[in-house]
C-alpha positions as YAML, in Angstrom:
chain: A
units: angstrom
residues:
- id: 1
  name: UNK
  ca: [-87.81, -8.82, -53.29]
- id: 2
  name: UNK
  ca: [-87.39, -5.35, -53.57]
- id: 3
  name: UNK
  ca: [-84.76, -3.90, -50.71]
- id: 4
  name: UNK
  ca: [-85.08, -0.38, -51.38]
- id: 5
  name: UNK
  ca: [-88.36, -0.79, -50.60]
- id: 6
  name: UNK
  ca: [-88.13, -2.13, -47.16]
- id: 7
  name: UNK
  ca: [-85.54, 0.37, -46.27]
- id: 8
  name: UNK
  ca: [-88.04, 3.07, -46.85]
- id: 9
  name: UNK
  ca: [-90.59, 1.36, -44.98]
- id: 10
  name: UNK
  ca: [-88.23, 0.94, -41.94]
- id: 11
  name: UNK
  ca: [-87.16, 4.75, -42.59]
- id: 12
  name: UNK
  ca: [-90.71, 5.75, -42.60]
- id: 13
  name: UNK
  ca: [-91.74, 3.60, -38.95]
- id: 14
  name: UNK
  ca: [-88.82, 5.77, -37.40]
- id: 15
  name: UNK
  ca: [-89.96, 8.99, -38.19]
- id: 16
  name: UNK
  ca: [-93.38, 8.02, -37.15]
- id: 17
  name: UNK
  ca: [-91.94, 6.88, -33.70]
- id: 18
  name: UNK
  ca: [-90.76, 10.31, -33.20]
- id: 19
  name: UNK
  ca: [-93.50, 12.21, -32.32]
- id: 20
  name: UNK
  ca: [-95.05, 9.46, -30.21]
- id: 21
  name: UNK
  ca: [-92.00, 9.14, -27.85]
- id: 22
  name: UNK
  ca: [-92.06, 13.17, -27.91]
- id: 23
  name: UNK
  ca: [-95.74, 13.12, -26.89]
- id: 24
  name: UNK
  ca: [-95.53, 10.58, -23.96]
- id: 25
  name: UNK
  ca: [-92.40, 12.38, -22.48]
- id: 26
  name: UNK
  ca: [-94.37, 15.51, -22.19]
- id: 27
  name: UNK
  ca: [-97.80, 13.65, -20.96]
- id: 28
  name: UNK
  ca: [-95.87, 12.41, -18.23]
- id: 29
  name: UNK
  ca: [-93.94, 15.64, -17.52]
- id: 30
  name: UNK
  ca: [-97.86, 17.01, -17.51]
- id: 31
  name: UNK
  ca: [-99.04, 14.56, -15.01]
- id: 32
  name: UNK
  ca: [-95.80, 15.47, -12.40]
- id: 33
  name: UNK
  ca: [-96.56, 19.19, -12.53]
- id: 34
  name: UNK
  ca: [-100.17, 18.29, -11.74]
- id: 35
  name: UNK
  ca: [-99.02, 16.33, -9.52]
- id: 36
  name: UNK
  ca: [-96.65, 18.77, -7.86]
- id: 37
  name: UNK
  ca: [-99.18, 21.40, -7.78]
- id: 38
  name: UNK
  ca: [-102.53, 18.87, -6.96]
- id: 39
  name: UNK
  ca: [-101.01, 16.69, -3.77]
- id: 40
  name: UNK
  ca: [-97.62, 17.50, -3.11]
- id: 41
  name: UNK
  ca: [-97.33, 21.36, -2.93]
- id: 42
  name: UNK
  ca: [-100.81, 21.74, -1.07]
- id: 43
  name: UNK
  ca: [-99.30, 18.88, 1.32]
- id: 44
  name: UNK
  ca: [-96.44, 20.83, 2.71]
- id: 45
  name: UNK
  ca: [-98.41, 24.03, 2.83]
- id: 46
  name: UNK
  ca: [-100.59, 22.28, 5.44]
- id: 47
  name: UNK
  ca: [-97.84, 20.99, 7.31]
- id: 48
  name: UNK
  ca: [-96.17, 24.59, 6.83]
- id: 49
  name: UNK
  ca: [-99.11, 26.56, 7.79]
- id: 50
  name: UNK
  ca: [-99.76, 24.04, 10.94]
- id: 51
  name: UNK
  ca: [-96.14, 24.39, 12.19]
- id: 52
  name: UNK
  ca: [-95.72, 27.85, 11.80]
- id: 53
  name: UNK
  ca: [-92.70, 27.30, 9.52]
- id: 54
  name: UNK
  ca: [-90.52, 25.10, 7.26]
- id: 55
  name: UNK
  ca: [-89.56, 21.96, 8.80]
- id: 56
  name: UNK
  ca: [-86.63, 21.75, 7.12]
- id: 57
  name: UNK
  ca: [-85.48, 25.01, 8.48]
- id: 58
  name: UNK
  ca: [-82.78, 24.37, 11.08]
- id: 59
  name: UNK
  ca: [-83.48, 25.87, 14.73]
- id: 60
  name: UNK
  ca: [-82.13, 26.61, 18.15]
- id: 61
  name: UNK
  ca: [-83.49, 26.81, 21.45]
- id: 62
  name: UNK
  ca: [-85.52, 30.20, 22.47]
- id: 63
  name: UNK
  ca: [-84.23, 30.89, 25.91]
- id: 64
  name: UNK
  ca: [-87.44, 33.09, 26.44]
- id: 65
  name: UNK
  ca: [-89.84, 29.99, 26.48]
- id: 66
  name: UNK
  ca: [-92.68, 29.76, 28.43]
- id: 67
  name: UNK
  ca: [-93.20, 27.74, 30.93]
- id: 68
  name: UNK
  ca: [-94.12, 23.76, 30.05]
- id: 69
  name: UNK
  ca: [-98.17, 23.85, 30.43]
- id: 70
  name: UNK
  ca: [-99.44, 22.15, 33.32]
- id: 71
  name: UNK
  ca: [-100.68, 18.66, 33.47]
- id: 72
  name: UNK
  ca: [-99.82, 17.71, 29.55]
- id: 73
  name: UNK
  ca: [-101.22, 13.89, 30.50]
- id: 74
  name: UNK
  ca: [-104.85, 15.28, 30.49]
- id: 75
  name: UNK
  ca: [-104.44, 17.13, 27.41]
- id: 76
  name: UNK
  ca: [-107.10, 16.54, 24.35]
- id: 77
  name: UNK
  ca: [-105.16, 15.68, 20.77]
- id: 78
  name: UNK
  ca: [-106.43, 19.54, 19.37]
- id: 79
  name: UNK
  ca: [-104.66, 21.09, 22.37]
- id: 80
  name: UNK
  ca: [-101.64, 18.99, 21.86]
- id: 81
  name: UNK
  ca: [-101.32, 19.95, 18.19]
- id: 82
  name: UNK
  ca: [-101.73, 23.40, 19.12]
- id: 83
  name: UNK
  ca: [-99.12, 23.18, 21.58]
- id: 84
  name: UNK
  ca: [-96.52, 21.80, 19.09]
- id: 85
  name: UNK
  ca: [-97.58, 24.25, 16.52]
- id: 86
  name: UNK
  ca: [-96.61, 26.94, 19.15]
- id: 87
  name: UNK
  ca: [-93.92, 25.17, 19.92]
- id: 88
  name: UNK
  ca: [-92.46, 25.13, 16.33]
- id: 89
  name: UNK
  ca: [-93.47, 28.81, 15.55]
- id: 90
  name: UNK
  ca: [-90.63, 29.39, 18.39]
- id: 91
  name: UNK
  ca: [-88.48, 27.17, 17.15]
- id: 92
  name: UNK
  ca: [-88.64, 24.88, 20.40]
- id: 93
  name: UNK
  ca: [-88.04, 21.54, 18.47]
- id: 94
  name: UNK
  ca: [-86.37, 19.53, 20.94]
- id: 95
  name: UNK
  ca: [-85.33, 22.36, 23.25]
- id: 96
  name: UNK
  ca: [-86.81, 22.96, 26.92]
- id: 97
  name: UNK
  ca: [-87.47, 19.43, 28.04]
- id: 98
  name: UNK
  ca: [-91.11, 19.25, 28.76]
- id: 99
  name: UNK
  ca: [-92.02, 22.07, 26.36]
- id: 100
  name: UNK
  ca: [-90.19, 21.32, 22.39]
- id: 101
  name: UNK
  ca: [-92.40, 20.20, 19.82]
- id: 102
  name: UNK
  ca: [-91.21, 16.74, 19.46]
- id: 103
  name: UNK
  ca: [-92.22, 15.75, 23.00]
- id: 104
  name: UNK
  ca: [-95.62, 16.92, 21.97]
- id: 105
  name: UNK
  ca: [-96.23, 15.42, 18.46]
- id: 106
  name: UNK
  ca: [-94.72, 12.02, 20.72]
- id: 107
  name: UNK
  ca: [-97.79, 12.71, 22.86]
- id: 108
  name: UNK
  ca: [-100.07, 13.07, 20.09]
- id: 109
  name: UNK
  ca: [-99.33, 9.75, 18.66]
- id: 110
  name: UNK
  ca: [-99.77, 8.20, 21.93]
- id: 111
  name: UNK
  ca: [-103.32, 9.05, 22.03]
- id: 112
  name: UNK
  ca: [-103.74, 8.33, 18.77]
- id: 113
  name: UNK
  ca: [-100.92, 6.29, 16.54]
- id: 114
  name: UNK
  ca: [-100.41, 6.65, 13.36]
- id: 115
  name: UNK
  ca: [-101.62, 10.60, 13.48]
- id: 116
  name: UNK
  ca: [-100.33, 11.69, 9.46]
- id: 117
  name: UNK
  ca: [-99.80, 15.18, 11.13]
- id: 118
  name: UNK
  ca: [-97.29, 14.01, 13.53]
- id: 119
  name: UNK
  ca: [-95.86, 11.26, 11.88]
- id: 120
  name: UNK
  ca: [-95.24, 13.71, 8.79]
- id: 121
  name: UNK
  ca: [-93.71, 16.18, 11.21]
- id: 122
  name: UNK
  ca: [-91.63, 14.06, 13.27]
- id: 123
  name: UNK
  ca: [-90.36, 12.88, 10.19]
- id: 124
  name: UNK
  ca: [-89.29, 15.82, 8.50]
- id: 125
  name: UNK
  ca: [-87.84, 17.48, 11.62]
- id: 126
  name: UNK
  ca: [-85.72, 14.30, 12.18]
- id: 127
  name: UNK
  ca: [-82.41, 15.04, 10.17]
- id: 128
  name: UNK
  ca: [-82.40, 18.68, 12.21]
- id: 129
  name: UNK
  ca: [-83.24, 16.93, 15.79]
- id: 130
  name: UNK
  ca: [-80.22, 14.95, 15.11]
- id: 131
  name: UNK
  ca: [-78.28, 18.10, 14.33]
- id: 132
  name: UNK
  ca: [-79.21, 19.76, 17.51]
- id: 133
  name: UNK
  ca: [-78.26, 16.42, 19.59]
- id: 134
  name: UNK
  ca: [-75.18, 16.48, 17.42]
- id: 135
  name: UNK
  ca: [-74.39, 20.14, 18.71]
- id: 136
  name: UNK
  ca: [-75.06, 19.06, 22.15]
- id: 137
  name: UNK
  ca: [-72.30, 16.44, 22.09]
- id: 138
  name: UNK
  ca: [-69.80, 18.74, 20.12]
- id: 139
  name: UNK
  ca: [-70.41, 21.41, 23.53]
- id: 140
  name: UNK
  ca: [-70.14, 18.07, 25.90]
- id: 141
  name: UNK
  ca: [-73.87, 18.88, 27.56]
- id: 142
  name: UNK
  ca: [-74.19, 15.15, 27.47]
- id: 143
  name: UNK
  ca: [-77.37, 15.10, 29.52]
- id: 144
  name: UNK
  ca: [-78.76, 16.94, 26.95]
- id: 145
  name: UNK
  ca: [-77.79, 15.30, 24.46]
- id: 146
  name: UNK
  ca: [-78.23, 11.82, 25.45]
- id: 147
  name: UNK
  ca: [-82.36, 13.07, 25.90]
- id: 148
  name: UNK
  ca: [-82.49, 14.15, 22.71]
- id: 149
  name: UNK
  ca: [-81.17, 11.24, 21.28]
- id: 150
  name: UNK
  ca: [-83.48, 9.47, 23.58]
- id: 151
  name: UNK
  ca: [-86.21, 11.56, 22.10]
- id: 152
  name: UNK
  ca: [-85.44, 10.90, 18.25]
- id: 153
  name: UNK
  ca: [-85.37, 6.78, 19.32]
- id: 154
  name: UNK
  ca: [-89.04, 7.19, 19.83]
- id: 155
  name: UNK
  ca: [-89.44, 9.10, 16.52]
- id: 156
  name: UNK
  ca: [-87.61, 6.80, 14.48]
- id: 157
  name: UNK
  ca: [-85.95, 3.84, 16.34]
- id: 158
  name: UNK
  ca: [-84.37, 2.08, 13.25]
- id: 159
  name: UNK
  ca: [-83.21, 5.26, 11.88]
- id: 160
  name: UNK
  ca: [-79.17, 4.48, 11.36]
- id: 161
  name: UNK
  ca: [-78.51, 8.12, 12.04]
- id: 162
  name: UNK
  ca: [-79.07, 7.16, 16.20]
- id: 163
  name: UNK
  ca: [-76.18, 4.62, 15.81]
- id: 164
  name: UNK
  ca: [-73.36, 7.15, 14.46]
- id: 165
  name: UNK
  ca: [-74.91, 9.94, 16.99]
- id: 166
  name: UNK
  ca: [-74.37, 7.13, 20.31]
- id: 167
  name: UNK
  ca: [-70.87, 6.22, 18.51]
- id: 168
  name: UNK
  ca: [-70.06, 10.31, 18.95]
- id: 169
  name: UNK
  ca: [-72.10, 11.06, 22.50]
- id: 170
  name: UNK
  ca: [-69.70, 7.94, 23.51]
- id: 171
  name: UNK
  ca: [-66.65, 8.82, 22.06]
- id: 172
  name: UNK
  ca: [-66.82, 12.32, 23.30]
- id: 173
  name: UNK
  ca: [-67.62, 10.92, 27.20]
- id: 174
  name: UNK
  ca: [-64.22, 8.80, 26.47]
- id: 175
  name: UNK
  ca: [-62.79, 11.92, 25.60]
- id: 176
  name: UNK
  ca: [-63.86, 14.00, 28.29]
- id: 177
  name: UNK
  ca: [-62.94, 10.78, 30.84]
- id: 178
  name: UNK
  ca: [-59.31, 10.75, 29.54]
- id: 179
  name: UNK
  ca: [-58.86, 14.65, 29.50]
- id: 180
  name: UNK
  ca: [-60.14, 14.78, 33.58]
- id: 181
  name: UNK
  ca: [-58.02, 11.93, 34.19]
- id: 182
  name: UNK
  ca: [-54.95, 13.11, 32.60]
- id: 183
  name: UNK
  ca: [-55.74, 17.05, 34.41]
- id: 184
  name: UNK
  ca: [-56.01, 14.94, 37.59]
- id: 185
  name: UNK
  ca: [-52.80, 13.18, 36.90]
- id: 186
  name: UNK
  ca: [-50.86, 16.75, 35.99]
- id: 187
  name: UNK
  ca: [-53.04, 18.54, 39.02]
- id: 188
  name: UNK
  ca: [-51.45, 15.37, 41.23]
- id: 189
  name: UNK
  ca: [-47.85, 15.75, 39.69]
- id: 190
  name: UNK
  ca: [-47.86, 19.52, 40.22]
- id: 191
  name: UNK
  ca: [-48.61, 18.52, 44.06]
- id: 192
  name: UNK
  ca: [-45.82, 15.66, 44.30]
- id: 193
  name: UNK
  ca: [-43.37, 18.24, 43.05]
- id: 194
  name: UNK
  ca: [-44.32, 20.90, 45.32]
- id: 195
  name: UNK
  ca: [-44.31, 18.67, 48.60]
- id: 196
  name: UNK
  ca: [-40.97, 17.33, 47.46]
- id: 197
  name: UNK
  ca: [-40.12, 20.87, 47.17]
- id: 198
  name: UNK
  ca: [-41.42, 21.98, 50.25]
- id: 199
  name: UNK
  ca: [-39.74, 18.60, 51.69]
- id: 200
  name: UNK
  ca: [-36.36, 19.75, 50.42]
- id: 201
  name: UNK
  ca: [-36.27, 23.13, 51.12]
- id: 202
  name: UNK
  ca: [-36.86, 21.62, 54.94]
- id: 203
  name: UNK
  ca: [-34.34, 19.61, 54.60]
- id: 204
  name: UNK
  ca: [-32.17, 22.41, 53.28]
- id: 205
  name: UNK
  ca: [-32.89, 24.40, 55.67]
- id: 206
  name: UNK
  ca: [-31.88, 22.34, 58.70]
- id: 207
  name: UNK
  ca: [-28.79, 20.76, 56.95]
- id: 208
  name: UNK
  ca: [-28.06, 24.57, 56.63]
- id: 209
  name: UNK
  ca: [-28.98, 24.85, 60.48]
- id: 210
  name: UNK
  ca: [-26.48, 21.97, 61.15]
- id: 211
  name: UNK
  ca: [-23.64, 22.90, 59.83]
- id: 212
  name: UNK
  ca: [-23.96, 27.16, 61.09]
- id: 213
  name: UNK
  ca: [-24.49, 25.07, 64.36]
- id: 214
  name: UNK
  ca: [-21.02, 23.25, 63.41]
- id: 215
  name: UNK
  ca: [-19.51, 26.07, 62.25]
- id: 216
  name: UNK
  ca: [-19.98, 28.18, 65.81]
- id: 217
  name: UNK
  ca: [-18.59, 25.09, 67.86]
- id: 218
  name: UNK
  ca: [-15.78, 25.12, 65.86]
- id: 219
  name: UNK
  ca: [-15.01, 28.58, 65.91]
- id: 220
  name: UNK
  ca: [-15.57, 28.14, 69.71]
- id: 221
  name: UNK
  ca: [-13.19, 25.23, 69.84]
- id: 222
  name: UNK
  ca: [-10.83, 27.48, 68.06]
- id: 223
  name: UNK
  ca: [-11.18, 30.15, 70.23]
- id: 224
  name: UNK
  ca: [-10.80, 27.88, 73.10]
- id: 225
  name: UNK
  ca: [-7.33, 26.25, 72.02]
- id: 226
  name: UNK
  ca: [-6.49, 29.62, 71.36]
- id: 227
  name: UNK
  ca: [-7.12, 30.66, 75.22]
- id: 228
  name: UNK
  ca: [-5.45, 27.14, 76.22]
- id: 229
  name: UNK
  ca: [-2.39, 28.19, 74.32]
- id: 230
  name: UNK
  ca: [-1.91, 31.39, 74.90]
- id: 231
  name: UNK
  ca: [-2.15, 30.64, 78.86]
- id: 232
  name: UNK
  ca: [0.52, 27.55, 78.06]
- id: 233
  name: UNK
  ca: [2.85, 30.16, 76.84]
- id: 234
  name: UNK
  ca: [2.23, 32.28, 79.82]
- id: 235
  name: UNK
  ca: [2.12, 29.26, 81.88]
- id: 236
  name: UNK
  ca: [5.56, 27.88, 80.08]
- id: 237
  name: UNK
  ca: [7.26, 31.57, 80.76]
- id: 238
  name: UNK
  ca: [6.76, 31.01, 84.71]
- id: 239
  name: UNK
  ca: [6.93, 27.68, 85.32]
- id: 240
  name: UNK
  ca: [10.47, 25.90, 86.29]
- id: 241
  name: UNK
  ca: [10.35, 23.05, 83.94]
- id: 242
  name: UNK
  ca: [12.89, 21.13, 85.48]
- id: 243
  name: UNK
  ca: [15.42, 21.18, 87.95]
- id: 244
  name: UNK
  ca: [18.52, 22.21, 85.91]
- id: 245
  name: UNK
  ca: [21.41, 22.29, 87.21]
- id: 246
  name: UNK
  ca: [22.43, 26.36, 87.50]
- id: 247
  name: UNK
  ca: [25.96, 27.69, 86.89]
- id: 248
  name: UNK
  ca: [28.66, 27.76, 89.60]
- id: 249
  name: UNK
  ca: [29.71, 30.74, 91.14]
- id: 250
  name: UNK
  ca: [33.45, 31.62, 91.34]
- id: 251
  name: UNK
  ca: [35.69, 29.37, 92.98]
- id: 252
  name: UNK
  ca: [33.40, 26.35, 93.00]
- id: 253
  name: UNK
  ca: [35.01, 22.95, 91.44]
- id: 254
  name: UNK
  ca: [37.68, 20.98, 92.60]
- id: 255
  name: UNK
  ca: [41.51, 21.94, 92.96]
- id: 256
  name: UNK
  ca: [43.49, 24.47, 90.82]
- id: 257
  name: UNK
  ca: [44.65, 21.67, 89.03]
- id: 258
  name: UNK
  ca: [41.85, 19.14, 88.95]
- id: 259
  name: UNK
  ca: [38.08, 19.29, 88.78]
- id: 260
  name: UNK
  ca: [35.02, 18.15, 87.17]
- id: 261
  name: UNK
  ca: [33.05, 20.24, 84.50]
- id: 262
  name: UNK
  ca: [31.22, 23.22, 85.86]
- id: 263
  name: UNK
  ca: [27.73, 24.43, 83.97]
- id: 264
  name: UNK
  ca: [28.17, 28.22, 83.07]
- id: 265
  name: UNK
  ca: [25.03, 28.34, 80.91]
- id: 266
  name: UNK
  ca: [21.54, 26.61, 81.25]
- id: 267
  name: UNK
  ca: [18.57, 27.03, 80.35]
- id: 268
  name: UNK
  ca: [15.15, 26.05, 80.97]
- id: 269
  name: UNK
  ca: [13.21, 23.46, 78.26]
- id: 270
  name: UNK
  ca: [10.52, 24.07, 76.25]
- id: 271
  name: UNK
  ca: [7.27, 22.45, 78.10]
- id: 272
  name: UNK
  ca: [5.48, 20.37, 75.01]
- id: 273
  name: UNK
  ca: [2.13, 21.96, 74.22]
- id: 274
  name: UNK
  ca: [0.08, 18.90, 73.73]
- id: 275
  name: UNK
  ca: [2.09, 17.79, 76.93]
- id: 276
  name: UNK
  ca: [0.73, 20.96, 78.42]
- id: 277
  name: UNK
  ca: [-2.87, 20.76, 77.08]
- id: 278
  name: UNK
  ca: [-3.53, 17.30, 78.76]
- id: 279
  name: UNK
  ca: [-1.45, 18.22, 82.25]
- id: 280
  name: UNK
  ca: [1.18, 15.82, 81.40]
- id: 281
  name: UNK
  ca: [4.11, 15.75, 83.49]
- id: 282
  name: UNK
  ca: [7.42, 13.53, 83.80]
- id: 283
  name: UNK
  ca: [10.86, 12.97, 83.16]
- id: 284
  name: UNK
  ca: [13.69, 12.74, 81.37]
- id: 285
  name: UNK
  ca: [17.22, 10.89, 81.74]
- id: 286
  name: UNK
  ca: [19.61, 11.53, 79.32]
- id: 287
  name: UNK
  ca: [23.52, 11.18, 78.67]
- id: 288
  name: UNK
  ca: [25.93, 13.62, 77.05]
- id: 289
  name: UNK
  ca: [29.41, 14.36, 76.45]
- id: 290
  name: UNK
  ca: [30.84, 17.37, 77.25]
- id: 291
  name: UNK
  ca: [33.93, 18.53, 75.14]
- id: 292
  name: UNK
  ca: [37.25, 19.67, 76.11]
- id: 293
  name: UNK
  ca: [35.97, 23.32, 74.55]
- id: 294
  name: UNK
  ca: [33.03, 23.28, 77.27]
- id: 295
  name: UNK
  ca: [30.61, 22.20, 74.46]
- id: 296
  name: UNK
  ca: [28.00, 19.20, 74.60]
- id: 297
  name: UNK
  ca: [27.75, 16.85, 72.25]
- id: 298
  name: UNK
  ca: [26.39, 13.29, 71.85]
- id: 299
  name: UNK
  ca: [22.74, 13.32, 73.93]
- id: 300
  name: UNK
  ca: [21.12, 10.12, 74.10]
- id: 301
  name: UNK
  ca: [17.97, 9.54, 76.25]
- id: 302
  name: UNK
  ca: [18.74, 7.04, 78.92]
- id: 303
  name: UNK
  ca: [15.11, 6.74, 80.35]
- id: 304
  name: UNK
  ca: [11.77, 8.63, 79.95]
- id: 305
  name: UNK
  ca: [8.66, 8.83, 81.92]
- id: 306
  name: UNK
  ca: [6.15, 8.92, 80.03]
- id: 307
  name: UNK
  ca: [8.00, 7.40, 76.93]
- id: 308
  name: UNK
  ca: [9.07, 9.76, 73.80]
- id: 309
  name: UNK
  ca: [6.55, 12.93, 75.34]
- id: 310
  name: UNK
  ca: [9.38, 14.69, 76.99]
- id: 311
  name: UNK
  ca: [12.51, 13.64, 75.30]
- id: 312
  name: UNK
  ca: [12.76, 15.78, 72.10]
- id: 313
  name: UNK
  ca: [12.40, 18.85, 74.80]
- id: 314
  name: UNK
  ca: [14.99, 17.43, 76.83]
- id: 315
  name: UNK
  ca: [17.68, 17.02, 73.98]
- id: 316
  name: UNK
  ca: [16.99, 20.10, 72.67]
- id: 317
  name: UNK
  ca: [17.82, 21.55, 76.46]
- id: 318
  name: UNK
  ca: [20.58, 20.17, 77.04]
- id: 319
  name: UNK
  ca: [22.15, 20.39, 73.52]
- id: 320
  name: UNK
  ca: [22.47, 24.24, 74.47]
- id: 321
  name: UNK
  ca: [24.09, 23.61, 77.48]
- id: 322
  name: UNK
  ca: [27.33, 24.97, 77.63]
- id: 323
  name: UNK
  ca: [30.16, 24.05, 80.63]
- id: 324
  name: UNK
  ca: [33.74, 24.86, 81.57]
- id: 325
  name: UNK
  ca: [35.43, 22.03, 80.60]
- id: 326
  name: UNK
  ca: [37.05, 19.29, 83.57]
- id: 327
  name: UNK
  ca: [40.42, 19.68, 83.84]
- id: 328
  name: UNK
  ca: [43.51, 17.30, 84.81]
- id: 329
  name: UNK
  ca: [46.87, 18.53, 86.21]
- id: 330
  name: UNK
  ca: [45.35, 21.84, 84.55]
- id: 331
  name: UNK
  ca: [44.49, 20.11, 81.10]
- id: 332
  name: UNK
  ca: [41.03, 20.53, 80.13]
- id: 333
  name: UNK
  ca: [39.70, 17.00, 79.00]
- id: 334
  name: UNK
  ca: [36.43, 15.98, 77.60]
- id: 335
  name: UNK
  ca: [34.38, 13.56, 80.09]
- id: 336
  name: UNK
  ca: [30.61, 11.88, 80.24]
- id: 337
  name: UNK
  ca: [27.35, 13.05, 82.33]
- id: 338
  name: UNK
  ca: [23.99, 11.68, 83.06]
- id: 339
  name: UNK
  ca: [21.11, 14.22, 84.47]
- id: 340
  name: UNK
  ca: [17.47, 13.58, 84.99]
- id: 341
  name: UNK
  ca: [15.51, 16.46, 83.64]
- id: 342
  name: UNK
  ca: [12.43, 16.97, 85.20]
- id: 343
  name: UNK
  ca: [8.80, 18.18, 83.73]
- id: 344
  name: UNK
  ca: [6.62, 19.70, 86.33]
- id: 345
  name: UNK
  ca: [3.62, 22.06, 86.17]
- id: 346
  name: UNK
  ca: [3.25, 24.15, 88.75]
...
């Protein structure tokens, strides 16, 4: 067998496949530009020309609306279409409630399912209904937005786009929930710390009472022991403390030759103050030596009445005493007394 035959043969079936594959590509490209031009195009321009507009054009409510017509129940499916197209000229797609031109196209398939008008325009403005409900959530007008949505479920229940658009309206409630909460929780926090302030400036304020109230009774204690001891000193400076024996006048004593010791210099004690402040009064018995010079030395307390109030007074007293010595045969000699010293107020 002859190969170089064959080869040409298969070379020549290529090149005739060529022009076939060529001419089939462009038949069919014929047939979608017919198509196109034949069914499709003239399909949209009705829907256009009925709804005043491209569907796919995204819109927003007109807040000059009219009114929602009266009594929508009664009206005929030509009246209900012309409504919607109205509606969709002014962009009113889901926006008033009542009055949008999905609510209408909703009512037209109620009188009559499976309308290609409305079903054709329901489903086209779908993807932009969701948008709006979308935009609704995003500025938290929930009511509205859960209607739309509400709306678009009777469009096109099973559409997947209602699930994500519920996941979002709920999310954003959450959201909104846990904000008001948490402002409630600051709002209650700021009000906590202003009661406890107002509570502590109270409580400042009559701690601060208390002690000015403290500080005036102690001033007038002060002022008080102040009186007390100034009229002690005055008191002290008048009042015979005790009966101490006084000095003796010329002469006095025994013989020229013998005689006991005379007192030439006395002196009152010094009344206690605290003794003073509480009206104390008593006595004081004490022993002493007095020295061959006249000098006294040696004080003891014998006795005291009341016990250890009078006697540091009393020493003190009689430790400044000072006597002419007793004498024997004209010697002076040292000898040993005992007086009672006595604390009166008068």
């Amino acid at each position: 067998m002859d190969t170089r035959n064959s080869h040409q043969a298969r070379r020549y079936a290529r090149g005739a496949i060529r022009p076939v594959a060529i001419a089939i590509v462009a038949v069919i490209a014929l047939f979608a530009a017919g198509a196109w031009f034949l069914i499709i195009k003239p399909h949209e321009d009705l829907l256009l020309s009925e709804s005043g507009g491209h569907p796919s054009t995204p819109v927003t409510a007109n807040p000059t609306a009219a009114p929602p017509p009266v009594n929508v129940g009664a009206m005929s499916l030509n009246q209900l279409l012309s409504e919607a197209r109205k509606a969709m000229n002014e962009q009113r797609m889901l926006t008033p409630a009542g009055n949008n031109a999905f609510e209408f196209y909703l009512k037209v398939l109620e009188k009559q399912p499976g309308n290609q008008v409305a079903v054709d325009a329901l489903r086209e403005t779908f993807p932009f209904g969701a948008n709006s409900a979308e935009q609704a959530i995003n500025q938290r007008d929930f009511n509205e937005a859960q209607r739309q949505i509400d709306l678009l479920t009777k469009a096109d229940p099973a559409n997947y786009t209602l699930t994500i658009l519920r996941s979002k309206l709920d999310a954003q409630r959450k959201l909104q929930d846990r904000e008001q909460q948490a402002a409630s929780d600051k709002e209650r926090q700021a009000q906590l710390a202003a009661q406890k302030a107002a509570n502590d400036k109270v409580e400042a304020d009559r701690l601060a009472a208390e002690q000015q109230k403290a500080a005036l009774a102690e001033q007038q204690r002060q002022a008080q022991a102040r009186a007390a001891a100034e009229a002690a000193r005055q008191q002290q400076q008048s009042t015979a403390a005790a009966a101490v024996p006084q000095p003796a006048a010329a002469g006095e004593g025994g013989g020229s030759g013998t005689h006991g010791p005379v007192l030439i210099k006395g002196g009152q004690p010094r009344y206690p103050t605290a003794a003073m402040r509480s009206a104390q009064e008593g006595w004081v018995e004490v022993s002493f030596t007095i020295s061959a010079e006249g000098n006294v030395g040696n004080v003891k307390v014998v006795d005291s009445q009341p016990r250890h109030v009078f006697d540091r007074a009393a020493m003190d007293a009689v430790t400044r005493w000072k006597y002419e010595p007793a004498t024997q045969g004209g010697t002076p000699v040292a000898t040993e007394r005992q007086q009672r010293i006595e604390f009166k107020l008068n």
